[in-house]
C-alpha positions in Angstrom: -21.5 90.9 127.0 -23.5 93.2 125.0 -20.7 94.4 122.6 -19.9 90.9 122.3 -23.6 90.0 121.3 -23.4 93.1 118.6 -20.6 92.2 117.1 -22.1 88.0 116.6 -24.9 89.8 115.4 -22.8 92.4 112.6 -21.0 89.0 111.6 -24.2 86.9 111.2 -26.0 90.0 109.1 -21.9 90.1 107.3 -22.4 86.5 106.0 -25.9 86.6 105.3 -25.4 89.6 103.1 -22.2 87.9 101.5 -24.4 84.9 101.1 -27.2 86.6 99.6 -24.4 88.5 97.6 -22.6 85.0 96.3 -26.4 83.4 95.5 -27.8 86.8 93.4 -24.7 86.1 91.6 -25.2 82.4 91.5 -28.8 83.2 90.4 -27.6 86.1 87.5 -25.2 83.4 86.1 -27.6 80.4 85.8 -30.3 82.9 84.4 -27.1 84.1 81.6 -26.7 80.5 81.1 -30.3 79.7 80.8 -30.6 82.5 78.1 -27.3 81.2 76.3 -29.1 77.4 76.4 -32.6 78.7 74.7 -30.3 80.9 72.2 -28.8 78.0 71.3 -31.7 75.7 71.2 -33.5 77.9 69.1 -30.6 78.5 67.1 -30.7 74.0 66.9 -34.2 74.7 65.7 -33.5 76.7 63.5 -30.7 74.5 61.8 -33.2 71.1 62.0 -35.6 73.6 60.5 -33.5 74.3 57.5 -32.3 71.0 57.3 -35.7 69.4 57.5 -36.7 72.1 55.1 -33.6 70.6 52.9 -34.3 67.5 53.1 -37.9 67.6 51.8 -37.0 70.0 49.1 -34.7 67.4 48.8 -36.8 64.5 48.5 -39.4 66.4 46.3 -36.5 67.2 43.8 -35.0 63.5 43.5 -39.1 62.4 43.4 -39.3 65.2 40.9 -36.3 63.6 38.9 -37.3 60.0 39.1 -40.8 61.2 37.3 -39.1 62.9 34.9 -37.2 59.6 33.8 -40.0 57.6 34.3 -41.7 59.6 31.9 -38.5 59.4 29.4 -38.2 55.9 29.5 -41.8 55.6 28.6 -42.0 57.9 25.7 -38.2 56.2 24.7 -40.0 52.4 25.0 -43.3 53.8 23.2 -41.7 55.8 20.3 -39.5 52.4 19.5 -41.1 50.7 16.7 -40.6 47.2 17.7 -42.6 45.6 20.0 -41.2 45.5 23.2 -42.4 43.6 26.5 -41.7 42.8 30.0 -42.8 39.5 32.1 -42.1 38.4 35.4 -41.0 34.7 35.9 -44.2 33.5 36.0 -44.6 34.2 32.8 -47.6 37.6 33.5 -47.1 40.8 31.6 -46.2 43.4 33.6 -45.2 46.0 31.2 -45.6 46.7 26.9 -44.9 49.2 24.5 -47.6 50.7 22.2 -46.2 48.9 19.0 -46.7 45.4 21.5 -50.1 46.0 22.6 -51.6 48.1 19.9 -49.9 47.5 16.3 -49.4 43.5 17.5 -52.0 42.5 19.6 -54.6 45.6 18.9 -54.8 45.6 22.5 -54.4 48.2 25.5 -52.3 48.3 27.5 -54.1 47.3 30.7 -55.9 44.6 28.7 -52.1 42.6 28.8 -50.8 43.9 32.0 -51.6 41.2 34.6 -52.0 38.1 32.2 -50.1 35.4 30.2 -49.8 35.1 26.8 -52.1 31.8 27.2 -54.5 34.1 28.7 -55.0 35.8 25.7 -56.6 33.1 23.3 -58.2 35.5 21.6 -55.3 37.0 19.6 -52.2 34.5 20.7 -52.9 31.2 19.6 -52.3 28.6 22.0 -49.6 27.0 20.1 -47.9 30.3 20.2 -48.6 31.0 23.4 -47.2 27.5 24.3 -43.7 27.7 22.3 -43.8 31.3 23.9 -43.7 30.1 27.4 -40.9 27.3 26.2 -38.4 29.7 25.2 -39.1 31.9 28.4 -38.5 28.9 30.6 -35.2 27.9 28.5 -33.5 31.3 29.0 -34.7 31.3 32.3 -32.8 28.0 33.0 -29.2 29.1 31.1 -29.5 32.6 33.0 -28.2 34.4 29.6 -30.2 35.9 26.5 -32.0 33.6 24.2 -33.5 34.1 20.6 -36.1 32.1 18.6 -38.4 32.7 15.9 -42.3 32.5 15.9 -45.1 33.4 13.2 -48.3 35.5 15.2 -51.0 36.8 13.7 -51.5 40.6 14.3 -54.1 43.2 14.5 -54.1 44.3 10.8 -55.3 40.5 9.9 -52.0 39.7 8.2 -49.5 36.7 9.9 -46.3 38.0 10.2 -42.8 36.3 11.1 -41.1 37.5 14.4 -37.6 37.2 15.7 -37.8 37.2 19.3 -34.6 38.3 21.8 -35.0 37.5 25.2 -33.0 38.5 27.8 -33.2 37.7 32.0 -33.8 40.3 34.4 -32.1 40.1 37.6 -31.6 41.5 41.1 -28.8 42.5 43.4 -28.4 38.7 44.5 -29.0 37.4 41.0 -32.3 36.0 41.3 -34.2 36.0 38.0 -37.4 38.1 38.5 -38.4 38.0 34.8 -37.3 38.5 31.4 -37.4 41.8 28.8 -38.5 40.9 24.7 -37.8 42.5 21.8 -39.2 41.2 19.2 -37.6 42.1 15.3 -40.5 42.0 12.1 -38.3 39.6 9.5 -41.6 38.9 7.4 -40.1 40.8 4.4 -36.4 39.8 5.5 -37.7 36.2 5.3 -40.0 36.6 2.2 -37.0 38.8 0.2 -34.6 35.4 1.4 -37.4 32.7 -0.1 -37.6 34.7 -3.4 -33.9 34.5 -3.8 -33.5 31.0 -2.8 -36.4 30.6 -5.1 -34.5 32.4 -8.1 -31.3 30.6 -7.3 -33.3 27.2 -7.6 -34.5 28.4 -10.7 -31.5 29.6 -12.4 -30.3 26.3 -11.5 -33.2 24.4 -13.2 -32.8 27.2 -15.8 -29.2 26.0 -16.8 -29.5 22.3 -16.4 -33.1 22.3 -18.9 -30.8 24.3 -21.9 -27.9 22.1 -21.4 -30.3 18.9 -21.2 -32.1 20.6 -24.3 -28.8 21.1 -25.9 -27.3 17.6 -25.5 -30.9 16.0 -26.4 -31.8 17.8 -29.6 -29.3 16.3 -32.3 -29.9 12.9 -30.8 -33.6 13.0 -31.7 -32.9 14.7 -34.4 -31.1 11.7 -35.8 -33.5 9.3 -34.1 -36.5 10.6 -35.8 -34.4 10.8 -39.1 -33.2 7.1 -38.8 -37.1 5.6 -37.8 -38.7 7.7 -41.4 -35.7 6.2 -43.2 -36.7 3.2 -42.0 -40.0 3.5 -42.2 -39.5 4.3 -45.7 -38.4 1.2 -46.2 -40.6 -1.3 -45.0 -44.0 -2.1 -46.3 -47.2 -1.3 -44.6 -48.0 -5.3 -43.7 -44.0 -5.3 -42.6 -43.9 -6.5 -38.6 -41.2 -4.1 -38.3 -43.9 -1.0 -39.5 -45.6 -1.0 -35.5 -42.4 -0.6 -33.5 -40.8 1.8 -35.8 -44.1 3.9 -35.1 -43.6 3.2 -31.3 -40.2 4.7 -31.7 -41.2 7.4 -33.7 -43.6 8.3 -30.7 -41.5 8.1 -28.1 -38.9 10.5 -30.2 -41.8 12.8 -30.3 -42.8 12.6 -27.2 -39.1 13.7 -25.8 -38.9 16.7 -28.1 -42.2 17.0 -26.1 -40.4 16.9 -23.1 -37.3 18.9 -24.3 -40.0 21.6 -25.3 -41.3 21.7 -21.4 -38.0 22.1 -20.7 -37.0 25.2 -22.7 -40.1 26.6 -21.7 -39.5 26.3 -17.8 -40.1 30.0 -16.6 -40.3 29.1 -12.8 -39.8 26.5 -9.8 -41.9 23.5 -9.1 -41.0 20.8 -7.3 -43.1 17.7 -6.2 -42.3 14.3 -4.1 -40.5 11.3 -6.3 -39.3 8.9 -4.6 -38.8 8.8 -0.1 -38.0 12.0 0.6 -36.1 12.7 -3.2 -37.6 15.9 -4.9 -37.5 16.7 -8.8 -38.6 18.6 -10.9 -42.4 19.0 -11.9 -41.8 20.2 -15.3 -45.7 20.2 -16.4 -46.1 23.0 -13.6 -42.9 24.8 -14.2 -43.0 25.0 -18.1 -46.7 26.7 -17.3 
């Protein structure tokens, strides 16, 4: 009984020590595990780290970019030399070049930003202001660009004689947000197209007076010769001596005429008769 008592006991302290043996190992493997997990979490952290660290460099380079084209587009809108403006649908400024606000309007900038043009009485009229908003509204409506002309007084004191593009600004579903002007000086352009007009009208007037004069002058010639031929002729008391004078002064007063007329050196026009328009040779002949 006793031997048999030993040997239960040696195979109880057997297992036990096997068990101990199997959960040391259990033990060494979950703590090799356990390091293997934090190296590789760190080794996670590490990565985020770099990518977080990526990511803000990143950001700070494509924020560092968009500045830099910010501040290109500026100086690009600024160094143009036409005006050049940006309004939302309402019809408020919410962006201007230099040549807008300060050669234009002799504004700044932030004095337009926020307000529209009727809100500016001070330097747009309100009849400008009003055709302004017109045309906005227009292009607006057809969805494409849109040009009209408009005369605006600017900061230097002179009026000058604008052609202004318009053209819709859009976003990713096509809703109209506001429109982009640029507006074109055609005071000279304009001026330069009068004169010739003017120069054509007067060549025209030019040419018609020296063929009038041409076809007129032996006519009178002969008229005034045949009335002192027949004034010649008749007696002082004759009835015939008054009208032969009232011919005689109408033959001078067309070689009057005829004289105005070779003399024309520019164009005058003024009302006849509806809406017919001749010639005003007093004020052309000068």
């Amino acid at each position: 009984m006793i031997q048999i008592a030993i040997l239960v006991s040696g195979l109880l302290l057997l297992i036990m020590a096997v068990a101990l043996f199997l959960a040391a190992l259990k033990i060494r493997n979950l703590s090799r595990e356990n390091r293997r997990l934090q190296h590789s979490l760190a080794r996670a952290g590490k990565m985020i780290a770099s990518l977080e660290g990526r990511r803000k460099l990143s950001d700070q380079s494509r924020n560092k970019r968009l500045r830099s084209y910010l501040r290109l587009m500026d100086t690009l809108v600024n160094t143009i030399p036409n005006p050049i403006y940006y309004k939302d649908a309402d019809g408020v400024f919410q962006g201007c070049n230099r040549a807008f606000a300060s050669d234009l309007l002799g504004l700044k900038r932030d004095r337009i930003i926020g307000r529209r043009a009727q809100q500016l009485g001070g330097v747009i009229p309100p009849a400008a202001a009003a055709l302004w908003r017109k045309h906005e509204l227009k292009m607006m409506e057809m969805e494409a660009r849109h040009q009209f002309e408009m005369e605006l007084a600017c900061a230097d004191g002179g009026c000058r004689e604008f052609l202004v593009t318009m053209a819709p600004v859009k976003d990713s579903r096509g809703q109209v947000l506001g429109s982009v002007g640029v507006m074109l000086d055609l005071t000279e352009k304009n001026r330069a197209a009068r004169e010739r007009i003017q120069k054509e009208k007067l060549q025209g007037v030019l040419e018609t007076a020296g063929a009038v004069c041409h076809e007129l002058n032996q006519p009178l010639q002969a008229l005034s010769g045949y009335a002192e031929l027949a004034q010649s002729g008749i007696s002082a008391s004759d009835d015939y001596t008054t009208l032969v004078e009232k011919i005689r002064d109408q033959v001078e007063r067309m070689a009057r005429i005829t004289r105005k007329l070779h003399n024309i050196t520019r164009y005058a026009a003024k009302d006849y008769v509806g809406d017919l328009r001749i010639i005003d040779i007093d004020k052309a002949s000068g």
